[in-house]
ChimeraX commands (.cxc) that place a marker at each C-alpha (Angstrom):
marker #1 position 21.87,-27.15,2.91 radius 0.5
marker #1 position 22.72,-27.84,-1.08 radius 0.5
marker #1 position 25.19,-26.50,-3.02 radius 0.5
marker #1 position 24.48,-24.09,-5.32 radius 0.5
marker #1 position 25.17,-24.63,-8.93 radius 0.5
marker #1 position 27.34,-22.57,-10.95 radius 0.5
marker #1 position 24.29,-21.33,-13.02 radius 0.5
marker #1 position 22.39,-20.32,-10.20 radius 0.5
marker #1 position 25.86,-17.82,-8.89 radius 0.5
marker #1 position 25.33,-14.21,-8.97 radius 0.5
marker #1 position 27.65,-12.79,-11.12 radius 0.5
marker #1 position 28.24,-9.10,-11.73 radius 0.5
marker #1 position 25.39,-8.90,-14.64 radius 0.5
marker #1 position 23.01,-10.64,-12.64 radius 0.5
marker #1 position 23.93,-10.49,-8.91 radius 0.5
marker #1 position 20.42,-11.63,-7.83 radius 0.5
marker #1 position 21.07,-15.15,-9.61 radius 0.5
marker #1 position 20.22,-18.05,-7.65 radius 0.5
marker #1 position 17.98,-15.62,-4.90 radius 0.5
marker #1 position 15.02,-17.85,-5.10 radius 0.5
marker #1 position 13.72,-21.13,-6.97 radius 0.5
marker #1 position 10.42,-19.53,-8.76 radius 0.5
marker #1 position 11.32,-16.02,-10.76 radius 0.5
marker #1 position 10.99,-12.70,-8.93 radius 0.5
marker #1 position 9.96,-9.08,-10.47 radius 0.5
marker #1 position 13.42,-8.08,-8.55 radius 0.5
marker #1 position 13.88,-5.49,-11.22 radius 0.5
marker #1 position 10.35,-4.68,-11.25 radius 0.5
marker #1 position 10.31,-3.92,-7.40 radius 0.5
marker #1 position 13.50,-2.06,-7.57 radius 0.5
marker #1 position 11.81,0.57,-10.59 radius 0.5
marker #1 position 9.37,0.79,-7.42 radius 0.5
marker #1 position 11.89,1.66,-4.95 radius 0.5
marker #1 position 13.58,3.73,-7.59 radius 0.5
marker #1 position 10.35,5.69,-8.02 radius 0.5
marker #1 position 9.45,5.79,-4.80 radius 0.5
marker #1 position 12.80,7.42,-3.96 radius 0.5
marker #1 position 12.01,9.99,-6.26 radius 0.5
marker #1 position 8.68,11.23,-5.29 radius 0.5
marker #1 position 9.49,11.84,-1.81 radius 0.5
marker #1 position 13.15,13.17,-2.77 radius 0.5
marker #1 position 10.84,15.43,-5.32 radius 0.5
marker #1 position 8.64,16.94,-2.94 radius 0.5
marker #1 position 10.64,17.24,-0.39 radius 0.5
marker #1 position 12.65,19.65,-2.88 radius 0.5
marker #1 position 9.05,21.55,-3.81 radius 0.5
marker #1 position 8.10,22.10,-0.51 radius 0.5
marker #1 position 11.87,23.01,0.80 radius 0.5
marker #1 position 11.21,25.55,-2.47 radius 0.5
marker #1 position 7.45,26.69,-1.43 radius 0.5
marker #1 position 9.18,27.72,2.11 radius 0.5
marker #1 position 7.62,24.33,4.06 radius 0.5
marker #1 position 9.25,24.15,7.35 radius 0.5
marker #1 position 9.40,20.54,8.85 radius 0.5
marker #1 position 7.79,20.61,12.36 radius 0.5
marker #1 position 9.39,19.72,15.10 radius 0.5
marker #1 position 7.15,17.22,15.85 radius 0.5
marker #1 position 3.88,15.65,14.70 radius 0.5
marker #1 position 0.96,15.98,17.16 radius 0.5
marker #1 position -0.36,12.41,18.20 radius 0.5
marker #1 position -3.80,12.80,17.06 radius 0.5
marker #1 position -2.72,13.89,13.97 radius 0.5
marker #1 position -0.29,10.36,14.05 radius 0.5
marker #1 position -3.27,8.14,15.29 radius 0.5
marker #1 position -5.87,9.63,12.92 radius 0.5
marker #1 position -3.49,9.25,9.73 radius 0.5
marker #1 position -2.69,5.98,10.65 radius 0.5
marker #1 position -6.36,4.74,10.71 radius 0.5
marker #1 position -7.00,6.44,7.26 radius 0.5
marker #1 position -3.93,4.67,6.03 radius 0.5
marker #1 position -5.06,1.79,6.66 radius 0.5
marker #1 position -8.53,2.40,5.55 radius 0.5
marker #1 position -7.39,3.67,1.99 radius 0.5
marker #1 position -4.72,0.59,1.78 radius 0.5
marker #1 position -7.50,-1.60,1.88 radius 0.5
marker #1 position -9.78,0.45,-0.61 radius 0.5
marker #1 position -6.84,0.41,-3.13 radius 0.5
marker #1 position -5.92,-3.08,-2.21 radius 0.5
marker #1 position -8.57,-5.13,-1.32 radius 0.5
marker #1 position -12.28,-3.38,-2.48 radius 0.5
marker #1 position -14.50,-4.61,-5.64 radius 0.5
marker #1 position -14.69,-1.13,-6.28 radius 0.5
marker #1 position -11.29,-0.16,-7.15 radius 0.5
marker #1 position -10.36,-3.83,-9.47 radius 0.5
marker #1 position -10.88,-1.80,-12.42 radius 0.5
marker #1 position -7.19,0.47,-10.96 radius 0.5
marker #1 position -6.37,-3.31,-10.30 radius 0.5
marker #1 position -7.11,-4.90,-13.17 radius 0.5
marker #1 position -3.92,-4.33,-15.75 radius 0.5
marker #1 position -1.87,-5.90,-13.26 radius 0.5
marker #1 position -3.61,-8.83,-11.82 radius 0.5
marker #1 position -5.62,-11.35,-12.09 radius 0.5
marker #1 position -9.24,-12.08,-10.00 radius 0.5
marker #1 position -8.89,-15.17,-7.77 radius 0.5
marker #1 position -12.27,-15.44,-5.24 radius 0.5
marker #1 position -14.29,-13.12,-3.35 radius 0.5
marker #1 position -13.23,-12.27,0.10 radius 0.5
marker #1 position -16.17,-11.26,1.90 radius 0.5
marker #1 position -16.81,-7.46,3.12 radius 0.5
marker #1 position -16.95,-6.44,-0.41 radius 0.5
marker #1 position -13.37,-7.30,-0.95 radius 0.5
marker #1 position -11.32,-9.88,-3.88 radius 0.5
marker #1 position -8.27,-11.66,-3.93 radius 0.5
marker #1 position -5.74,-10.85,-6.64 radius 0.5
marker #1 position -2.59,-12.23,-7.95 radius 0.5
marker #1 position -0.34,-10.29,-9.61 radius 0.5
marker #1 position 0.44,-11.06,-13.08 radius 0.5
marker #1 position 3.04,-10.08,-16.23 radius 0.5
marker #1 position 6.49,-9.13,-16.58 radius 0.5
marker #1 position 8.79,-7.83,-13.76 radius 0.5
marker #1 position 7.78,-4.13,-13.94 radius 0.5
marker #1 position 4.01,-4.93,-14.03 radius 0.5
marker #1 position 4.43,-8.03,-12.11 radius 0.5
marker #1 position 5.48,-5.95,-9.27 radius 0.5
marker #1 position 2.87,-3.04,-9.73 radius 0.5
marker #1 position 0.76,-5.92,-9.49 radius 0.5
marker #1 position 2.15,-6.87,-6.05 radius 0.5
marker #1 position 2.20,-3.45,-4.71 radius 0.5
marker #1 position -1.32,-2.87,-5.42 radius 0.5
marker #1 position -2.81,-6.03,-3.66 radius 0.5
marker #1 position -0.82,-5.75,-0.50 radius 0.5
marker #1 position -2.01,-3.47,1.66 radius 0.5
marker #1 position 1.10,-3.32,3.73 radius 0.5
marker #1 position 3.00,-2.41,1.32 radius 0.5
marker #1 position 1.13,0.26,-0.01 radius 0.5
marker #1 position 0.56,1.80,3.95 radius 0.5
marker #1 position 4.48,3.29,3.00 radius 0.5
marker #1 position 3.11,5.01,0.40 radius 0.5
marker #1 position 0.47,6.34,1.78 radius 0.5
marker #1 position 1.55,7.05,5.13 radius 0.5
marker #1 position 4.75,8.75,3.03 radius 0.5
marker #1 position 1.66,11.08,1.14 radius 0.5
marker #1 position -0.12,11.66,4.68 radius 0.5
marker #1 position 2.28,12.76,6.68 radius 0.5
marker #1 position 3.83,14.65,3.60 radius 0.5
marker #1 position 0.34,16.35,3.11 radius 0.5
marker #1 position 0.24,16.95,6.93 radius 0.5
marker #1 position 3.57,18.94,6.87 radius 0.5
marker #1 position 2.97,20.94,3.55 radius 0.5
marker #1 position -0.76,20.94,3.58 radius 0.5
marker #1 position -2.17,20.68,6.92 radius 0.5
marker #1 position -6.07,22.12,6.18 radius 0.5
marker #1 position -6.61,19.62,3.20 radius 0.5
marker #1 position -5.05,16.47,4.11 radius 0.5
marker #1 position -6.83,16.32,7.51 radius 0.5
marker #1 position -9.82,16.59,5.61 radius 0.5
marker #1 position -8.95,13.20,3.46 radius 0.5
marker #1 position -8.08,11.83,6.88 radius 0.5
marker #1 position -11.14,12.85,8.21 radius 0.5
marker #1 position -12.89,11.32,5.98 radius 0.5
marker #1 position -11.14,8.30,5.56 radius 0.5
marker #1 position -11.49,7.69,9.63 radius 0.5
marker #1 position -15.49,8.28,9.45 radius 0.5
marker #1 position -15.19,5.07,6.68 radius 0.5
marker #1 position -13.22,2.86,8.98 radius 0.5
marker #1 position -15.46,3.61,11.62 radius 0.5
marker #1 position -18.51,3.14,9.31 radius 0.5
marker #1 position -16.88,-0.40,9.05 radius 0.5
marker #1 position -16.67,-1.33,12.12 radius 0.5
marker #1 position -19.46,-0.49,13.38 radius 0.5
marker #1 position -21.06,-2.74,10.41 radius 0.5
marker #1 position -18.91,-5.19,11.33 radius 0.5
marker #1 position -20.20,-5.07,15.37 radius 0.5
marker #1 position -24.25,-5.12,13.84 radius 0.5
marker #1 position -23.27,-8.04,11.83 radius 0.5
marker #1 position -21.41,-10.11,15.03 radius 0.5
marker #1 position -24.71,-8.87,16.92 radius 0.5
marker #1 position -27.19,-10.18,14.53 radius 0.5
marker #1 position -25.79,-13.24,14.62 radius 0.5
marker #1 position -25.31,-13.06,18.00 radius 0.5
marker #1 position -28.71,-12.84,18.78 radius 0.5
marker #1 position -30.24,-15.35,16.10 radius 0.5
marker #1 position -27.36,-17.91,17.07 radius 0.5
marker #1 position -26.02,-18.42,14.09 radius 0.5
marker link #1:1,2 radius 0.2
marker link #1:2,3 radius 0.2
marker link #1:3,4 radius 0.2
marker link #1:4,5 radius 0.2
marker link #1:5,6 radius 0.2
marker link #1:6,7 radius 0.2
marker link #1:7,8 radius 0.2
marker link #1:8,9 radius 0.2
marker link #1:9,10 radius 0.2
marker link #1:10,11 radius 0.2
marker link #1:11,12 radius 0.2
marker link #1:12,13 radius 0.2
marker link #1:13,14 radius 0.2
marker link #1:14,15 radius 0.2
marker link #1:15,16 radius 0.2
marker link #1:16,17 radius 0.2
marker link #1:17,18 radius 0.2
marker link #1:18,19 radius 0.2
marker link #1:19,20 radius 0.2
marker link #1:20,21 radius 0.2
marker link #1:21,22 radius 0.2
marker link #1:22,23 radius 0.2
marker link #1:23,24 radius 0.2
marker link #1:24,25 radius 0.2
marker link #1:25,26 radius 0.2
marker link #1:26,27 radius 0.2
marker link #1:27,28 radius 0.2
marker link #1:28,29 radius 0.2
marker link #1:29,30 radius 0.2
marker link #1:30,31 radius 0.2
marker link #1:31,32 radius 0.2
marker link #1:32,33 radius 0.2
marker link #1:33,34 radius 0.2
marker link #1:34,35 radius 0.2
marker link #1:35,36 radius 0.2
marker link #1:36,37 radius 0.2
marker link #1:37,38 radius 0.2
marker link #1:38,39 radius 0.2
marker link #1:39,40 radius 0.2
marker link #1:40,41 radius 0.2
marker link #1:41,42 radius 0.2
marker link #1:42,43 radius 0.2
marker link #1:43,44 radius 0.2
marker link #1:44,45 radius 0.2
marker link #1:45,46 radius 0.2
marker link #1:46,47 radius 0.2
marker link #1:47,48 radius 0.2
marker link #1:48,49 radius 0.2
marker link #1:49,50 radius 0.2
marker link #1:50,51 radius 0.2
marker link #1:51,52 radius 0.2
marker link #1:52,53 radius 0.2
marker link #1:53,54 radius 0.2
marker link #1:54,55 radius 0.2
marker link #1:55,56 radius 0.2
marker link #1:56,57 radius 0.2
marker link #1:57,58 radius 0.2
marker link #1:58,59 radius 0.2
marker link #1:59,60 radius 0.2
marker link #1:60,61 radius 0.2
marker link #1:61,62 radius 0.2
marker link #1:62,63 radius 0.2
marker link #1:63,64 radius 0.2
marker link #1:64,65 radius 0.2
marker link #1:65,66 radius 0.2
marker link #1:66,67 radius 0.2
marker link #1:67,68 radius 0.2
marker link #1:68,69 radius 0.2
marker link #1:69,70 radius 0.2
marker link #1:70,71 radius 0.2
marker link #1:71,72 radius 0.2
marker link #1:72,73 radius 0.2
marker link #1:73,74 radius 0.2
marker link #1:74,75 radius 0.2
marker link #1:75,76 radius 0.2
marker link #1:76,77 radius 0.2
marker link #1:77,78 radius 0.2
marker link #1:78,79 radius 0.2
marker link #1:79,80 radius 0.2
marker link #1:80,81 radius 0.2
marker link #1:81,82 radius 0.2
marker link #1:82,83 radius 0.2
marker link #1:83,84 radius 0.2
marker link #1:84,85 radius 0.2
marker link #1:85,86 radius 0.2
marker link #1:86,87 radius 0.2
marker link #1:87,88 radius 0.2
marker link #1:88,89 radius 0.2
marker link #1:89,90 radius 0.2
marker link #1:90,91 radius 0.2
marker link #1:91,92 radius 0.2
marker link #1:92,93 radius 0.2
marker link #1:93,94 radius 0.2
marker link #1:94,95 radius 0.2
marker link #1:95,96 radius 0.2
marker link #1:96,97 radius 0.2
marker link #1:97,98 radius 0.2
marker link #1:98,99 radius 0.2
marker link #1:99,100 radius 0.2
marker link #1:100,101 radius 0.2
marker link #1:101,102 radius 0.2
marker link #1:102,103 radius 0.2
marker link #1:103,104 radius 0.2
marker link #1:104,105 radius 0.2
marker link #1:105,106 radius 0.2
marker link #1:106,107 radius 0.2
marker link #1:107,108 radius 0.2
marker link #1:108,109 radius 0.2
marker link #1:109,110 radius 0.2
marker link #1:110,111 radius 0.2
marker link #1:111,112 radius 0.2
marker link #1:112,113 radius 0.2
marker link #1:113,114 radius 0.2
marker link #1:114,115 radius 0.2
marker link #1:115,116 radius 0.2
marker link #1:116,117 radius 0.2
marker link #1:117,118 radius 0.2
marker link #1:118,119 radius 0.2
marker link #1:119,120 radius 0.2
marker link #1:120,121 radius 0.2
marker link #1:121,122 radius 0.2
marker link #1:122,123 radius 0.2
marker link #1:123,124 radius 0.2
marker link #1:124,125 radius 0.2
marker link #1:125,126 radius 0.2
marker link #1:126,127 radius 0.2
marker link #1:127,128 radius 0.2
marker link #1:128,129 radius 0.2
marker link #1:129,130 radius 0.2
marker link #1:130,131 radius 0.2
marker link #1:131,132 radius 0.2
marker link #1:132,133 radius 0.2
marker link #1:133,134 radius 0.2
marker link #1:134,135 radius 0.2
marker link #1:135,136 radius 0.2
marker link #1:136,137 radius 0.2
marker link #1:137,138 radius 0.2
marker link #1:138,139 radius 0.2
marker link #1:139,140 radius 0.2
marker link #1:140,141 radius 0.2
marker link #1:141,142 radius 0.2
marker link #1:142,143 radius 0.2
marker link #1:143,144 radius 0.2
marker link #1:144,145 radius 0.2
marker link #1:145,146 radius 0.2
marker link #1:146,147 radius 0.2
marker link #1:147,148 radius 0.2
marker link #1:148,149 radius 0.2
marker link #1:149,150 radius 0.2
marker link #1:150,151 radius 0.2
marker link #1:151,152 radius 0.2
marker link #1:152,153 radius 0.2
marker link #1:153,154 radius 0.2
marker link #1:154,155 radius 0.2
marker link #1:155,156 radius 0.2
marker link #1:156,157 radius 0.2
marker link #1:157,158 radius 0.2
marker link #1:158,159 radius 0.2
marker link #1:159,160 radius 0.2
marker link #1:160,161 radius 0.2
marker link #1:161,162 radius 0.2
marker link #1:162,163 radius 0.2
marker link #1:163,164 radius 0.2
marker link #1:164,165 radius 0.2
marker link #1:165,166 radius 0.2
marker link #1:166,167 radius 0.2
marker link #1:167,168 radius 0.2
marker link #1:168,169 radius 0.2
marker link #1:169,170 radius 0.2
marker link #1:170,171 radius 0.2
marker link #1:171,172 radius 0.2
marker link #1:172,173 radius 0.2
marker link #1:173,174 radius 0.2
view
């Protein structure tokens, strides 16, 4: 293990100093937190207002169905040709990826540099979302199960084109 040097020392002014070797949107990702923070801390304070009453639980469909459209709309936002346009300010186009999807880096300074890396990471972005799902599910049951619906009928459209591509191969051999 080196040594650090005395440049690369946090310091009160900079206490992420030295964190890594190639620069990081740090600041970037924590306006991200920051906002994050907000918009749930926000609507949890509208709904408390509208007279939403947290359940005591969620039901498990509801849990399993959310989580597939999660993961379905992190990959449309992420991911799809479609969406690059929403993309586009904050990255930059590196190849196709097959299915219809790119791969992005994120580009720019730390706050954009970081939008950038929200919006091509589907992981990250599945916090989000799940966060607005589960949100809409307490405050807006009707509506949001209707995005999720929908959402789940696309992922399931996918898959089953995935399972008619593997068989057409399957059967030509190739």
């Amino acid at each position: 293990m080196t040594q650090p040097r005395a440049q690369d020392e946090p310091t009160l002014l900079h206490p992420a100093r030295g964190y890594a070797d190639e620069p990081m949107p740090l600041a970037g990702r924590a306006m991200l937190a920051a906002g994050f923070a907000a918009l749930v801390g926000g609507g949890t304070l509208a709904a408390r207002r509208a007279g939403v009453r947290l359940p005591e639980r969620l039901h498990t469909g509801d849990v399993v169905a959310a989580g597939v459209a999660g993961y379905k709309l992190a990959r449309i936002i992420s991911k799809d040709k479609v969406t690059t346009f929403a993309r586009a300010p904050f990255t930059e186009y590196q190849e196709r990826a097959g299915r219809g999807e790119v791969e992005e880096q994120p580009r720019g300074g730390p706050v954009r540099r970081a939008v950038g890396e929200l919006l091509i990471c589907p992981y990250c972005l599945s916090v989000w979302i799940a966060t607005g799902l589960v949100g809409g599910l307490v405050a807006a049951p009707r509506p949001t199960r209707l995005v999720i619906g929908t959402l789940d009928v696309v992922a399931l459209a996918d898959a089953l084109q995935l399972l008619d591509r593997a068989a057409a191969r399957s059967a030509t051999g190739s």
